[in-house]
N, C-alpha and C positions, 0 to 999 in steps of 0.2 A: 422763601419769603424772607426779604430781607428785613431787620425790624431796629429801625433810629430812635433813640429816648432818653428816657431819664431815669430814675430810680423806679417808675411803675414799671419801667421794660429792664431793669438792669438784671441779670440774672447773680449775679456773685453777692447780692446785699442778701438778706434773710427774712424780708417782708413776706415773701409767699415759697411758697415750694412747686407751685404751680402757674405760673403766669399768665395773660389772657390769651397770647402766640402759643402755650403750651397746648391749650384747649385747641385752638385752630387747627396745628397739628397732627391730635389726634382725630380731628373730624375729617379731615382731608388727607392725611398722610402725609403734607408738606414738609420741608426741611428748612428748618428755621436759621437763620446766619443772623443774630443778634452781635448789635454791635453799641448797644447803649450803656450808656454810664451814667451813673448817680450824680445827680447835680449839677448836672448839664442842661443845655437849653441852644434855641437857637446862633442865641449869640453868646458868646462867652471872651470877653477882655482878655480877663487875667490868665486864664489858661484857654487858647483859641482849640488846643486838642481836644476841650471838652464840648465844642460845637458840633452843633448840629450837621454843617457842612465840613466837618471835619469827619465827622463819623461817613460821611455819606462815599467817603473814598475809601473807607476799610471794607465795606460790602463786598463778596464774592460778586463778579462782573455777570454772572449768570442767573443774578436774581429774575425772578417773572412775574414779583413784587415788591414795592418797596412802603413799607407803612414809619412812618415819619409820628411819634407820639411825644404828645409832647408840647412846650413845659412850661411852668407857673415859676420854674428859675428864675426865666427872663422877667418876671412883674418884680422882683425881692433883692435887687440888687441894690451896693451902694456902693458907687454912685447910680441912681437910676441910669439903666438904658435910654434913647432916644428911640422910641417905639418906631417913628418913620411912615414913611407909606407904603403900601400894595406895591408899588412898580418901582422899590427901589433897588440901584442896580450894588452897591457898596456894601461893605460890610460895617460902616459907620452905624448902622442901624437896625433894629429886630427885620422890619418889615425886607430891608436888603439883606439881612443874613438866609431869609425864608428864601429867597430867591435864590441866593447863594448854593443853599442846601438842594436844592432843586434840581440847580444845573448839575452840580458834583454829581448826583444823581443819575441824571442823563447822560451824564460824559461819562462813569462809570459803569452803571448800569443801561446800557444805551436799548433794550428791551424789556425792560421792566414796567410796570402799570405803578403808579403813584397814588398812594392811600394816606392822606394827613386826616388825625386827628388831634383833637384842638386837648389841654391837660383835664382830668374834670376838677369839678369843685373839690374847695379846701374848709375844714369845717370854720377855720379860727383866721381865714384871709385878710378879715380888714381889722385883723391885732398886728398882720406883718408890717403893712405896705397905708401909708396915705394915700387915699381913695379907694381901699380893700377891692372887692368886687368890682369895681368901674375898671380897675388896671386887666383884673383879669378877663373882663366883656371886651375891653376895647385890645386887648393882646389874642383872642377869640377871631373878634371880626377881621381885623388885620390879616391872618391869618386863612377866614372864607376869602377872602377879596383877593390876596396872591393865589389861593387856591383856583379860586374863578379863573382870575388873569393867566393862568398857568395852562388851566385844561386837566386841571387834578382834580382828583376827590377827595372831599371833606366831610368830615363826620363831625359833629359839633358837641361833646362830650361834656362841656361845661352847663350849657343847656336842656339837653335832651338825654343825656345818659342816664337817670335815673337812680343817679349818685347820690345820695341827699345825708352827707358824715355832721351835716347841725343838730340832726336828729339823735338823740341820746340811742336811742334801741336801733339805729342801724350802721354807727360808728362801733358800735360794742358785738357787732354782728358779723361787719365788713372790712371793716379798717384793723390796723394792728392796734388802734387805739389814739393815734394821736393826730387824726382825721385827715390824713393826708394820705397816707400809704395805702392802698388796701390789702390785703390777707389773703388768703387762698379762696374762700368764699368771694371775698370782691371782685379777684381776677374770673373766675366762673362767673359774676354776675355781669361783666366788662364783656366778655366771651357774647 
């Protein structure tokens, strides 16, 4: 399994000891070929090696999954990103970096199964970013819609993940504390 990210998937930061790919792992036996980095996202300017479709051609070619997680980077930048559309083919834009990432993907890993999930919530999002949560729903949907157009699957973690770090008793529970990361408990609760 091969596994694309950002800090929730980076193994060398020290948020957890145990990752949510660790947990998968042990239930299946899979061999995990992580290739994500802190602070990354799909599109990345300033440093393109921290992209998404940059990571997607470090992958061992042998992967027989690839899970793409990932990332609320792209909503906090400055200069804002150009979110884009679903069918965009460029790397001018999030929605053509997703695509980007995609292909790298298939042309790398040309037998692998494609798993995107979308970042979950942040507890203190609309202190980063003007429009908080709007940037993050609409960098979400963007996201189902290349997933759709692609023939991938999506898992919609912003949403439906049952992340809830607004919550005084389940940030202090999940997260490392500062509502963004989760912990070891988090990543078993992601699992």
């Amino acid at each position: 399994i091969g596994v694309i990210g950002d800090s929730w998937s980076d193994n060398t930061n020290n948020y957890a000891t145990k990752r949510w790919y660790d947990w998968v792992a042990e239930k299946t036996g899979a061999t995990i070929n992580c290739v994500a980095v802190s602070g990354s996202g799909y599109m990345k300017k300033a440093d393109e090696s921290k992209s998404f479709y940059h990571q997607a051609l470090l992958l061992d070619s042998d992967c027989d999954l690839v899970c793409i997680f990932g990332s609320g980077n792209d909503c906090g930048t400055n200069p804002k990103y150009e979110m884009g559309l679903y069918n965009d083919s460029s790397t001018n834009t999030i929605g053509g970096c997703m695509n980007k990432t995609i292909d790298n993907i298939q042309a790398n890993c040309p037998n692998a199964k494609i798993l995107m999930f979308s970042t979950g919530p942040w507890r203190d999002q609309s202190n980063f970013w003007n429009g908080g949560g709007a940037i993050f729903r609409a960098h979400t949907d963007l996201m189902k819609e290349a997933a759709k157009r692609r023939n991938v699957r999506f898992k919609d973690m912003f949403r439906e993940s049952n992340l809830q770090p607004h919550i005084t008793s389940f940030d202090t529970k999940y997260y490392v504390g500062d509502g963004v990361h989760p912990n070891d408990l988090g990543h078993e609760r992601i699992y």
